[in-house]
TORKOL-4160 file (C-alpha; in steps of 0.2 Angstrom, whole numbers, padded with zeros to 4 digits, m for minus):
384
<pt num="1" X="m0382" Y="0562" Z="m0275"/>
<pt num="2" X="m0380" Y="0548" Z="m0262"/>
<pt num="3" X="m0379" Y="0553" Z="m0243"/>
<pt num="4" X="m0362" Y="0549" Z="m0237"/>
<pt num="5" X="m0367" Y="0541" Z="m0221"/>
<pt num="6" X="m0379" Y="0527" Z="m0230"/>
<pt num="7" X="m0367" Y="0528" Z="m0246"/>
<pt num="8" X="m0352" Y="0522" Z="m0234"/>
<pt num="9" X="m0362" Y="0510" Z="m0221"/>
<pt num="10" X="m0366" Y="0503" Z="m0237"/>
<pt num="11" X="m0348" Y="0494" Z="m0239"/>
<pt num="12" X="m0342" Y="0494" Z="m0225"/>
<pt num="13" X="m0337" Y="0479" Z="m0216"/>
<pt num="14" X="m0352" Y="0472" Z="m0209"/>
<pt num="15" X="m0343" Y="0464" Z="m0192"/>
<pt num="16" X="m0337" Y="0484" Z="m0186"/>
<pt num="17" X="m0353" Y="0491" Z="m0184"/>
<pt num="18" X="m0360" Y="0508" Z="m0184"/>
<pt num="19" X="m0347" Y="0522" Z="m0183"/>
<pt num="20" X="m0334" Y="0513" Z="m0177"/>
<pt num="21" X="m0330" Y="0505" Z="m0195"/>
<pt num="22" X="m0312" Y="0512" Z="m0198"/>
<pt num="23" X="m0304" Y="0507" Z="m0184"/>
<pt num="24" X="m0289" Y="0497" Z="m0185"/>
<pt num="25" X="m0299" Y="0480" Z="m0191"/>
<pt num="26" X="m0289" Y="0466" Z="m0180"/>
<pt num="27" X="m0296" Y="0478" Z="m0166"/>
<pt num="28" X="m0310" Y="0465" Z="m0164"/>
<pt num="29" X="m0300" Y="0456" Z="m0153"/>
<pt num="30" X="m0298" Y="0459" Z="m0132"/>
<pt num="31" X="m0291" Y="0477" Z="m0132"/>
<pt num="32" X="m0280" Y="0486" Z="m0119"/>
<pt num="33" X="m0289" Y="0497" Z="m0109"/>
<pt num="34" X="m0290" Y="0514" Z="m0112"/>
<pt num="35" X="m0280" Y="0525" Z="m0103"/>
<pt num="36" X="m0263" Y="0535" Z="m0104"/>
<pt num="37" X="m0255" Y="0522" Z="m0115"/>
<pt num="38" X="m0240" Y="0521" Z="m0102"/>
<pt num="39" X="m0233" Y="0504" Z="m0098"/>
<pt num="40" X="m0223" Y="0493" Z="m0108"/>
<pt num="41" X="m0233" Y="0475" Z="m0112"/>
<pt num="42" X="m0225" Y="0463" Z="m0123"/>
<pt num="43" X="m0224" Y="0468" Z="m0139"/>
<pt num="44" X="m0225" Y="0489" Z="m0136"/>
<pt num="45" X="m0205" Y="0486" Z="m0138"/>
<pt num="46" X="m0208" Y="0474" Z="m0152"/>
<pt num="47" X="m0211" Y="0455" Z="m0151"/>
<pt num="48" X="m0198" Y="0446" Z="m0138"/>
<pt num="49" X="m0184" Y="0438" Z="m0145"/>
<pt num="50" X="m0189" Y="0422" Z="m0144"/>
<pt num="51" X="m0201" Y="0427" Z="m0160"/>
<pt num="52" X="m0187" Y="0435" Z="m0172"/>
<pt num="53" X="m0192" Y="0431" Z="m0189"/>
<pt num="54" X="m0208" Y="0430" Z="m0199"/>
<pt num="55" X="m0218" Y="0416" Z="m0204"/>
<pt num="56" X="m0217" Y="0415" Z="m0221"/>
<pt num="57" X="m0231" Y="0401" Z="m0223"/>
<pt num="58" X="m0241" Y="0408" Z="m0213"/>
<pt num="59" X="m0241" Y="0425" Z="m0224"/>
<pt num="60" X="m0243" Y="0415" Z="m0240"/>
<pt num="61" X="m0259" Y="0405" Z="m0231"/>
<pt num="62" X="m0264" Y="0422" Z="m0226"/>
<pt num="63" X="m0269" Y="0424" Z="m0246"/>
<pt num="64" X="m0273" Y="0406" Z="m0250"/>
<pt num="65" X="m0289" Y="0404" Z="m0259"/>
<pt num="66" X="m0291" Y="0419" Z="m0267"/>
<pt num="67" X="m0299" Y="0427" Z="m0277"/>
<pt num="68" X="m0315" Y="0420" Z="m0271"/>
<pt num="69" X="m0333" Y="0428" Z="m0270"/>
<pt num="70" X="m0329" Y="0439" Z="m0257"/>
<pt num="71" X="m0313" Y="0447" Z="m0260"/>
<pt num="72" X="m0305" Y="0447" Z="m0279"/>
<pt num="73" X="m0289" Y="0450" Z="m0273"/>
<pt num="74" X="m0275" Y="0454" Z="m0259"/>
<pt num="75" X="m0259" Y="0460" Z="m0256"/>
<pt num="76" X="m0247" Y="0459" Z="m0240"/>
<pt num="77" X="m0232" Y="0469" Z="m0239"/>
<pt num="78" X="m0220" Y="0466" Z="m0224"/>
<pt num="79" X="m0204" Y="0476" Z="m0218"/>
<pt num="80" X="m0195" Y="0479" Z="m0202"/>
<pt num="81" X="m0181" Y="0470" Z="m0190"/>
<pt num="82" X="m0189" Y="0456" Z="m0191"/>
<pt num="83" X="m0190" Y="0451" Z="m0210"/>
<pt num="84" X="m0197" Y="0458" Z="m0228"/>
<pt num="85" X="m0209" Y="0447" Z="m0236"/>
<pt num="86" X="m0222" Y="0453" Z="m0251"/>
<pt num="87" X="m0237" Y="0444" Z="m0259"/>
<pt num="88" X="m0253" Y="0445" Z="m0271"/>
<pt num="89" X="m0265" Y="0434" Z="m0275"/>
<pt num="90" X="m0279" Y="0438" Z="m0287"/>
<pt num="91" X="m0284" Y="0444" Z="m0304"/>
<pt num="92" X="m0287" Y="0463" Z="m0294"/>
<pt num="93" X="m0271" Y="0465" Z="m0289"/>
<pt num="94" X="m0259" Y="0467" Z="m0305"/>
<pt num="95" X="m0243" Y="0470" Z="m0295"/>
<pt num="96" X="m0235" Y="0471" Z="m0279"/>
<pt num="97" X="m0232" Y="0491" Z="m0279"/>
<pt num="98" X="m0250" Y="0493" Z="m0287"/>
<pt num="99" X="m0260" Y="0508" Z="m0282"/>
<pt num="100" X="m0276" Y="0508" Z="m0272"/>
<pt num="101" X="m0288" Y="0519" Z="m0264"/>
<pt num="102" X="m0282" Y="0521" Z="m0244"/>
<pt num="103" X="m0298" Y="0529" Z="m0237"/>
<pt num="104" X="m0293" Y="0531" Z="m0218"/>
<pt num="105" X="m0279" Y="0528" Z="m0218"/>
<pt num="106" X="m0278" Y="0544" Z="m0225"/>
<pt num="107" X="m0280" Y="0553" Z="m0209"/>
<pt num="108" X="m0263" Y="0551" Z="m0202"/>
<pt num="109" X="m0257" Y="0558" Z="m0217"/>
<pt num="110" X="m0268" Y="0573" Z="m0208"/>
<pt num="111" X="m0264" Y="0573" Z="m0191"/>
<pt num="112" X="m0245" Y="0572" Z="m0197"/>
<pt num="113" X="m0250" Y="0587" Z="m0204"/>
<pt num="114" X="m0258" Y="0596" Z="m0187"/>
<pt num="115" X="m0244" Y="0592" Z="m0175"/>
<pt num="116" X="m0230" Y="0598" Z="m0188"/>
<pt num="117" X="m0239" Y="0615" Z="m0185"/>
<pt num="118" X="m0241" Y="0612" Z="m0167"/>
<pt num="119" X="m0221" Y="0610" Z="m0166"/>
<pt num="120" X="m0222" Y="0628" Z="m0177"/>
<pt num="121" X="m0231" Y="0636" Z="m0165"/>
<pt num="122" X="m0245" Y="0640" Z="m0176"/>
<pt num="123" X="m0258" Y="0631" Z="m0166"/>
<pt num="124" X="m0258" Y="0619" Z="m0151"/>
<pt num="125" X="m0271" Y="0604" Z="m0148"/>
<pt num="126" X="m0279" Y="0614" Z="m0136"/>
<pt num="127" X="m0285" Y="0625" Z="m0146"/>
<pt num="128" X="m0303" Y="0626" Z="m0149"/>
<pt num="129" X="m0311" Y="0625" Z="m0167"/>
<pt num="130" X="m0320" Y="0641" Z="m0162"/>
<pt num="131" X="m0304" Y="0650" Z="m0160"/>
<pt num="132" X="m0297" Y="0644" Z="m0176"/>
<pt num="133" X="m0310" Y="0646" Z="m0186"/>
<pt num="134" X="m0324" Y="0657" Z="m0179"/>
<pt num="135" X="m0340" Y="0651" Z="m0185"/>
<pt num="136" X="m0337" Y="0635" Z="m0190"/>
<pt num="137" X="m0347" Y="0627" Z="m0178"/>
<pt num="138" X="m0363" Y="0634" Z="m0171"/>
<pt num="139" X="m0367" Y="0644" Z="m0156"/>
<pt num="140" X="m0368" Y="0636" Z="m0140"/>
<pt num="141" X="m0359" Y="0622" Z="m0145"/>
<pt num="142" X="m0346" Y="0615" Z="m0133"/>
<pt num="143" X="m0326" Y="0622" Z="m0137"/>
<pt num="144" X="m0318" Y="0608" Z="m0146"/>
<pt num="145" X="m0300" Y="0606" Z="m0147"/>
<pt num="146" X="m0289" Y="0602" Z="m0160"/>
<pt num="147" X="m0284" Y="0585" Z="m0149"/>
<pt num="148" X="m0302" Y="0581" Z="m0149"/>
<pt num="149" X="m0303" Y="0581" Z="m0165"/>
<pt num="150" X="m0286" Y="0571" Z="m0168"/>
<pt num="151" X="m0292" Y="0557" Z="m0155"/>
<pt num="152" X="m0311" Y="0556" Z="m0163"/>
<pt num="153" X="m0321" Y="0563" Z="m0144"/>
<pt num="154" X="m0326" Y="0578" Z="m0151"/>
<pt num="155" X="m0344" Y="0574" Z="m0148"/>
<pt num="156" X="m0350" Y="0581" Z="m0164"/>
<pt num="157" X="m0362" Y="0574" Z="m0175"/>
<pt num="158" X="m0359" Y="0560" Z="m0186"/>
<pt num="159" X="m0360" Y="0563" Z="m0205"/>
<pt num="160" X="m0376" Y="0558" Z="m0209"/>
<pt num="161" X="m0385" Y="0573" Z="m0219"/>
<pt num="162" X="m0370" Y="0577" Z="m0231"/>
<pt num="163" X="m0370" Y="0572" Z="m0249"/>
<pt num="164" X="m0355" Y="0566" Z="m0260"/>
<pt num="165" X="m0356" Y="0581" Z="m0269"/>
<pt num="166" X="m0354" Y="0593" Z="m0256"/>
<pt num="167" X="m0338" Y="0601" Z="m0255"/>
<pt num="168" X="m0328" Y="0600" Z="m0238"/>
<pt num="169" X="m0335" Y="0615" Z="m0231"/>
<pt num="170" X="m0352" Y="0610" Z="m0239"/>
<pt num="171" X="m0352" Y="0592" Z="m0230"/>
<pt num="172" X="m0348" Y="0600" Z="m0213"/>
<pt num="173" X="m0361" Y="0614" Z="m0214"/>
<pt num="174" X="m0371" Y="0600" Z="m0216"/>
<pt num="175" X="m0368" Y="0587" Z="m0204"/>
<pt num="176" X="m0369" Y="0600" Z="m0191"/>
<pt num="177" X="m0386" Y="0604" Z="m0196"/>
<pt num="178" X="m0392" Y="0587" Z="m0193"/>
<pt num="179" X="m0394" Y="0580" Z="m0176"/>
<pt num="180" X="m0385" Y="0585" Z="m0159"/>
<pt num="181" X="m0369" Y="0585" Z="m0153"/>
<pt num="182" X="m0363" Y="0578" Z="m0137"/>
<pt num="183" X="m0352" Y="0583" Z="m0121"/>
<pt num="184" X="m0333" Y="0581" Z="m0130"/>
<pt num="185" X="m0320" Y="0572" Z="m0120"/>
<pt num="186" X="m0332" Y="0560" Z="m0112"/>
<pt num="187" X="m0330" Y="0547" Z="m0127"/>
<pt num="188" X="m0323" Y="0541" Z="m0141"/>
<pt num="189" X="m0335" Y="0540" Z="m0157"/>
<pt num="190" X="m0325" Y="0536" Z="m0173"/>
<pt num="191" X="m0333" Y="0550" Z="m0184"/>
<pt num="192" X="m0328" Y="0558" Z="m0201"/>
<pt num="193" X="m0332" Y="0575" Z="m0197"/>
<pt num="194" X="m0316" Y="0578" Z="m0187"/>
<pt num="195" X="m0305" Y="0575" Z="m0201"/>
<pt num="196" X="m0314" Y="0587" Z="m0214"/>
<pt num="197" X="m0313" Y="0601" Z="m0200"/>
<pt num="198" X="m0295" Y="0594" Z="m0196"/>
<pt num="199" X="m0291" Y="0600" Z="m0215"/>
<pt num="200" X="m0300" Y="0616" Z="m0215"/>
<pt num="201" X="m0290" Y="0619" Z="m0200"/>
<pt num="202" X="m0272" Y="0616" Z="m0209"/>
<pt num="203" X="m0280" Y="0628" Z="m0226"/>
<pt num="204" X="m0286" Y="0641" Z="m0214"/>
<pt num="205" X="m0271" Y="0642" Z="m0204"/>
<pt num="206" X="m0258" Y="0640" Z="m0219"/>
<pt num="207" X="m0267" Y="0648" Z="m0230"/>
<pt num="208" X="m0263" Y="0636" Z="m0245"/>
<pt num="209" X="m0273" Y="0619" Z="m0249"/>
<pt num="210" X="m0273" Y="0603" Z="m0240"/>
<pt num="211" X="m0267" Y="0594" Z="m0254"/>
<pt num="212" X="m0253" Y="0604" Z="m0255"/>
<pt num="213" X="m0246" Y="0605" Z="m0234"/>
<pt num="214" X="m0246" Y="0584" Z="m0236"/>
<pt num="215" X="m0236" Y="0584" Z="m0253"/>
<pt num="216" X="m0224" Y="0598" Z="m0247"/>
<pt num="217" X="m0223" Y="0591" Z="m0227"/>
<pt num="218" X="m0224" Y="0574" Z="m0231"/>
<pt num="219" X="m0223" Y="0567" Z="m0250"/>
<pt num="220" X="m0210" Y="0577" Z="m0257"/>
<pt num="221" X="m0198" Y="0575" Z="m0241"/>
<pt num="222" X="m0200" Y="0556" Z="m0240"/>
<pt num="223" X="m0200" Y="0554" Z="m0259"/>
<pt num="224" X="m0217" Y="0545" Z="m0256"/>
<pt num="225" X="m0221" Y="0545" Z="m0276"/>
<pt num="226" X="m0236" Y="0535" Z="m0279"/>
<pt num="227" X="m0246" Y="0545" Z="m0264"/>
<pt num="228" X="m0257" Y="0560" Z="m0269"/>
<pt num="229" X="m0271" Y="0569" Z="m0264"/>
<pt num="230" X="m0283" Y="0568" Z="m0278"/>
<pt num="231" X="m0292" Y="0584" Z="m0284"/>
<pt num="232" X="m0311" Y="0584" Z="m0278"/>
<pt num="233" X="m0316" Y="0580" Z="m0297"/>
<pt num="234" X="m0302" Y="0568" Z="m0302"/>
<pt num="235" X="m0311" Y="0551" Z="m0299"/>
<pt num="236" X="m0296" Y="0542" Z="m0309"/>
<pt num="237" X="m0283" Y="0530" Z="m0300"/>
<pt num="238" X="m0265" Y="0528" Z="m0309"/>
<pt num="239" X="m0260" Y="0512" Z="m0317"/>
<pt num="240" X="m0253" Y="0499" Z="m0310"/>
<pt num="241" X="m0269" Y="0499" Z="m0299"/>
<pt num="242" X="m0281" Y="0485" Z="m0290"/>
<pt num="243" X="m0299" Y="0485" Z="m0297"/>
<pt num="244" X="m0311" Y="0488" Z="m0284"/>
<pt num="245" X="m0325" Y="0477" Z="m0289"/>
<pt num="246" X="m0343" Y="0477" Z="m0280"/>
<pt num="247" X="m0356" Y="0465" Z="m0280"/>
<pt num="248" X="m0371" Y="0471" Z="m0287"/>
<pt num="249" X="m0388" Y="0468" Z="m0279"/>
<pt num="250" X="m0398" Y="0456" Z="m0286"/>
<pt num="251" X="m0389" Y="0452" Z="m0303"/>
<pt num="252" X="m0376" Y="0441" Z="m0294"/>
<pt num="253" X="m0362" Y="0452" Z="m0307"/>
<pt num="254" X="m0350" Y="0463" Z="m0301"/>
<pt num="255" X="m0348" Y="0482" Z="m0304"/>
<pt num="256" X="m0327" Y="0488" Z="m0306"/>
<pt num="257" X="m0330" Y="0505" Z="m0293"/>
<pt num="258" X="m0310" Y="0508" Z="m0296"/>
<pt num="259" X="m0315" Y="0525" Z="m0304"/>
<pt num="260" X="m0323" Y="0535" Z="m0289"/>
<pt num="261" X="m0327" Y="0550" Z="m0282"/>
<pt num="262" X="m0314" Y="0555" Z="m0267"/>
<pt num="263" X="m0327" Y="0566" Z="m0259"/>
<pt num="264" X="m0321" Y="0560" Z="m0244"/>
<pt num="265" X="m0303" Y="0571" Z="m0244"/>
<pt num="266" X="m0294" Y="0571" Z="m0228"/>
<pt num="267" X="m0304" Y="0559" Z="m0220"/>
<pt num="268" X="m0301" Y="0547" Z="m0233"/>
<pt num="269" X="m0299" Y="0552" Z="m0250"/>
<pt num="270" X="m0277" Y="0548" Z="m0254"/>
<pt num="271" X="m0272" Y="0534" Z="m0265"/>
<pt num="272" X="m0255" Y="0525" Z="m0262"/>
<pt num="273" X="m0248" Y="0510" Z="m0263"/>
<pt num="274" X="m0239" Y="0496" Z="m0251"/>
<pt num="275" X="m0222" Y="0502" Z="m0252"/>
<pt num="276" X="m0226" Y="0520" Z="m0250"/>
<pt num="277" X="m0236" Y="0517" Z="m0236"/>
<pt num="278" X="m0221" Y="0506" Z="m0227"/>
<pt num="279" X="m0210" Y="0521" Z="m0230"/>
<pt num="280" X="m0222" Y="0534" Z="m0223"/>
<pt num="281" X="m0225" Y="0524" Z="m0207"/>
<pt num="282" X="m0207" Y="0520" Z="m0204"/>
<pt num="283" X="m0203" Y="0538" Z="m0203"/>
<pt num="284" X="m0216" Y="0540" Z="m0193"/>
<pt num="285" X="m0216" Y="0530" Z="m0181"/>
<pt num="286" X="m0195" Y="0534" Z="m0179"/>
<pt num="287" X="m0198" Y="0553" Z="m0178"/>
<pt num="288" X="m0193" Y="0558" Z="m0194"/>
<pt num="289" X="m0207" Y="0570" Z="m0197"/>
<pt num="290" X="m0211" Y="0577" Z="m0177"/>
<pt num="291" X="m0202" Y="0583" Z="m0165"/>
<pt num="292" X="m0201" Y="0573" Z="m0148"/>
<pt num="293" X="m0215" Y="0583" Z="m0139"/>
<pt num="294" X="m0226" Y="0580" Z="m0154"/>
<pt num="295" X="m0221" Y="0562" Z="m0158"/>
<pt num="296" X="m0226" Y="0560" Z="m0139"/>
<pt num="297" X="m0242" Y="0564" Z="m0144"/>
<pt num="298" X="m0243" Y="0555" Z="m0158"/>
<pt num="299" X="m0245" Y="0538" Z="m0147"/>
<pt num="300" X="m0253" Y="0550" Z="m0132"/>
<pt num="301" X="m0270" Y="0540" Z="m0127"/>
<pt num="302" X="m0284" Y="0552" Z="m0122"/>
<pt num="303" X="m0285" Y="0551" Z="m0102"/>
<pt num="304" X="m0304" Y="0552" Z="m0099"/>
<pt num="305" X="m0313" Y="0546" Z="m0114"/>
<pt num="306" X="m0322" Y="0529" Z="m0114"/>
<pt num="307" X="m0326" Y="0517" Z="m0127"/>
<pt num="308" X="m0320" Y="0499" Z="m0132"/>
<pt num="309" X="m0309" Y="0509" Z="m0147"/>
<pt num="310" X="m0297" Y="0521" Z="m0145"/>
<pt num="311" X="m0287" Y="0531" Z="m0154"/>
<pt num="312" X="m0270" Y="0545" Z="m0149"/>
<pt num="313" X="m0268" Y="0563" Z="m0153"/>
<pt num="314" X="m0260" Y="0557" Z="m0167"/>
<pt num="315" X="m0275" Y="0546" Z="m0175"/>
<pt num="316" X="m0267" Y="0530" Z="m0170"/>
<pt num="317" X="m0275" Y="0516" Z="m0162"/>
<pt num="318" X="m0267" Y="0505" Z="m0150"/>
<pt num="319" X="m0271" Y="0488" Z="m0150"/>
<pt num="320" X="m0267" Y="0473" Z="m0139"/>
<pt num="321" X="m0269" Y="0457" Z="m0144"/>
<pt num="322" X="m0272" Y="0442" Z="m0132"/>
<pt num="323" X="m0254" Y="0436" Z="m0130"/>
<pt num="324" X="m0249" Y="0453" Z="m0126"/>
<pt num="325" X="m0244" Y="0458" Z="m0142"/>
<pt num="326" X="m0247" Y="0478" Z="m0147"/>
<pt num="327" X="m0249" Y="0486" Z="m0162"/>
<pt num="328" X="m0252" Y="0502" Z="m0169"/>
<pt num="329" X="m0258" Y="0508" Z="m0184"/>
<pt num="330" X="m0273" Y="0513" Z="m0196"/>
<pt num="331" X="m0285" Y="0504" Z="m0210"/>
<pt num="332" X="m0296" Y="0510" Z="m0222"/>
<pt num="333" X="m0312" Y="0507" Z="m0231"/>
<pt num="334" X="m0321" Y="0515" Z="m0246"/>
<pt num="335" X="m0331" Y="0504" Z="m0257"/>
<pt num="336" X="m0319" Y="0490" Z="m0268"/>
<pt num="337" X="m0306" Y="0494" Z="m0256"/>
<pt num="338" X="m0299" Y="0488" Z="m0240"/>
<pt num="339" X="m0282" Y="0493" Z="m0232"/>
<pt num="340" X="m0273" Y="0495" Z="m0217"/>
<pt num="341" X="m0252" Y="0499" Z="m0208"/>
<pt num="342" X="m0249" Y="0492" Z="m0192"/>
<pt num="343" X="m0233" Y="0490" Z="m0185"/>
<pt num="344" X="m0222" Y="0487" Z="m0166"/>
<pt num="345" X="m0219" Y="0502" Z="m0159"/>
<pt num="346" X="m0202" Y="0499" Z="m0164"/>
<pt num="347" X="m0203" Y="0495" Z="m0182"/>
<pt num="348" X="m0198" Y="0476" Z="m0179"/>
<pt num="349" X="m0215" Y="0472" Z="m0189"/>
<pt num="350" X="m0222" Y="0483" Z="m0200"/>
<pt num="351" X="m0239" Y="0478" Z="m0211"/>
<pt num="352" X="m0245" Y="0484" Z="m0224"/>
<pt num="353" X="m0262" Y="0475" Z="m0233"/>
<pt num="354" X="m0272" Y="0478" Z="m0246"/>
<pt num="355" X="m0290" Y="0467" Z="m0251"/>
<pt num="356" X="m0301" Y="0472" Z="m0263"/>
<pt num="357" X="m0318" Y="0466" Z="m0256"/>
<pt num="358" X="m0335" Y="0462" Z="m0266"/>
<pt num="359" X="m0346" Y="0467" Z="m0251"/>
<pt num="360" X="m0354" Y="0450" Z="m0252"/>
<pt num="361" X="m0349" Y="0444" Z="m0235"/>
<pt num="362" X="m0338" Y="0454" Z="m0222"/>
<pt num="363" X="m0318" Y="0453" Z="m0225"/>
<pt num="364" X="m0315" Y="0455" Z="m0206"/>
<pt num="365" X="m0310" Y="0434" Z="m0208"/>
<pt num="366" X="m0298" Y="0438" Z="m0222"/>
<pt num="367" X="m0289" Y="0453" Z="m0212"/>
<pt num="368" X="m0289" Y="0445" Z="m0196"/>
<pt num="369" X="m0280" Y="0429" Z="m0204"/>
<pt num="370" X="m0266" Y="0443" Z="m0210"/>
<pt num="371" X="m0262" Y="0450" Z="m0194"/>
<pt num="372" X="m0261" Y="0432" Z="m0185"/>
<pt num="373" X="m0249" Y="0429" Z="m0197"/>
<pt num="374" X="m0240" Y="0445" Z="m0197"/>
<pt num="375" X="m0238" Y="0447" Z="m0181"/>
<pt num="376" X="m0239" Y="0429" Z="m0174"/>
<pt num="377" X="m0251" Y="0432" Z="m0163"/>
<pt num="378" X="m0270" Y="0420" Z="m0160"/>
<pt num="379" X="m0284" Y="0429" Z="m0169"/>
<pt num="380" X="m0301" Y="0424" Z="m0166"/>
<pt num="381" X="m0309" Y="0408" Z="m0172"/>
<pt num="382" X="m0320" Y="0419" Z="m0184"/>
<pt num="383" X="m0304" Y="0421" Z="m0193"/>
<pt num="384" X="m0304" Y="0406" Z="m0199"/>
């Protein structure tokens, strides 16, 4: 079976490199500095009010041109204050409220999931994996907290020896195995592993499936029902649904992945669709599902970490662009399939997109020109 760190650097985009590839995508452009995430810049309120209203051609450019040989397919989905606009382009993408593969964006779904037992009582981020599950990681390994994990600085080992047919627990062992880990807190390394102990975490500590704490915590309260996590051998994707289609090497054809393993499980296995996704955010981001001291932590920056890409206690990263702007949100990645949520800190903008890419050329150009748009902000010239 493939080896899940070669079998996902071999779709993912090719402009975010190494394990920093899920990170919110129009991340490429001049970043806030790391730090506590205090401080109000432009934007962290929403846009000023000068910028009220989207740019509806601007969105519809967004998607102009496709399909073409590098993407089959998109959709862009935008709420908030501000607006409500939806489009599609492309044979792939056979309606507006089609389903699609989420990949990491599946992991706020799963720190969602953390603090709502944090605000229980029934574990804090400070806790160490050791303490909540004994023998999980090896001895002498460094404590690692439940933030740590959330924020991505736990230091340990990037997925490199687990195989797609390993189950969590499996793929963990695994990983561990393989390599070293480093000192966590010191910096942020984007890394899958944190999100398959983040899940065993919520099983061991509820005692009932991951699956099962998002649908009863999250799906079945917001009535989100086109989001689900798939079983580990259900490879099937509901209709409606965008075709994930893939170049294959050397024939110059193209191979529909659409039916897939989701091996990848709290890290990145969910399917769901734009308007689900909108709802989920929203709620979110206006404290629906967290209390106040864990929807603090939700935007809460690491203090100490370095690195140019960041992301809360809550799995979100923030993201600045050059005119001040700030967003935060998630995107996601598995192969055929590119998606991401972004919004204002207060809901003005909310984006959702989804692009089905061929893995012929990076989409980073495709995703970039949707957030100028969405947000009305300069994106680099590779955008263009």
């Amino acid at each position: 079976m493939a080896n899940l760190g070669e079998y996902k650097r071999r779709w993912r985009t090719a402009a975010v490199a190494g394990a920093v590839a899920a990170v919110l995508v129009v991340g490429t452009v001049p970043a806030v500095a790391a730090g506590s995430g205090h401080g109000v810049a432009r934007g962290e309120r929403g846009l000023g009010e000068g910028d009220r209203g989207l740019d509806k051609e601007a969105l519809r450019a967004a998607l102009a041109g496709l399909p073409d040989e590098n993407v089959t397919g998109g959709l862009i989905r935008m709420s908030g204050a501000d607006g409500r606009w939806t489009g599609t382009a492309g044979p792939s993408v056979p309606a507006a409220d089609a389903h699609f593969r989420i990949g990491s964006v599946t992991k706020i779904f799963t720190s969602t999931v953390l603090l709502q037992l944090a605000a229980e009582g029934r574990l804090a981020l400070d806790d160490t994996v050791q303490e909540l599950m004994p023998g999980l990681l090896p001895a002498g390994y460094f404590p690692v907290t439940v933030g740590q994990l959330l924020s991505h600085t736990s230091g340990l080992q990037i997925m490199t020896c687990a195989t797609d047919d390993m189950s969590p627990r499996e793929a963990v062992d695994a990983s561990l195995a393989c390599g070293e880990p480093t000192e966590p807190g010191r910096a942020t390394r984007y890394n899958g592993i944190n999100y398959f102990i983040a899940g065993l975490i919520i099983e061991q500590v509820t005692g009932h499936a991951y699956g099962s704490e998002v649908r009863t915590r999250i799906l079945t309260p917001l009535r989100l029902r086109d989001t689900y996590v798939p079983a580990l051998d259900d490879w099937s994707i509901p209709a409606p649904y965008t075709r994930g289609l893939v170049a294959v090497p050397g024939s110059g054809g193209l191979k529909d992945v659409s039916v897939q393993n989701p091996y990848s499980w709290a890290e990145g296995g969910m399917i769901s669709n734009a308007p689900d996704l909108a709802r989920f955010f929203t709620a979110l981001y206006r404290g629906r599902l967290l209390p106040p001291a864990q929807q603090k932590d939700l935007f809460r920056m690491p203090a100490a970490a370095s690195g140019d890409t960041q992301f809360s206690y809550g799995g979100l990263q923030r993201t600045e662009f050059p005119d001040g702007t700030v967003v935060w949100g998630k995107s996601g990645h598995v192969p055929g399939y590119t998606s991401g949520v972004f919004a204002t800190r207060d809901l003005c903008r909310v984006l959702v997109y989804a692009l089905n890419p061929t893995d012929r050329s990076p989409e980073l150009p495709y995703v970039l020109r949707i957030a100028g748009a969405a947000f009305d902000v300069p994106v680099p010239a590779t955008a263009g």
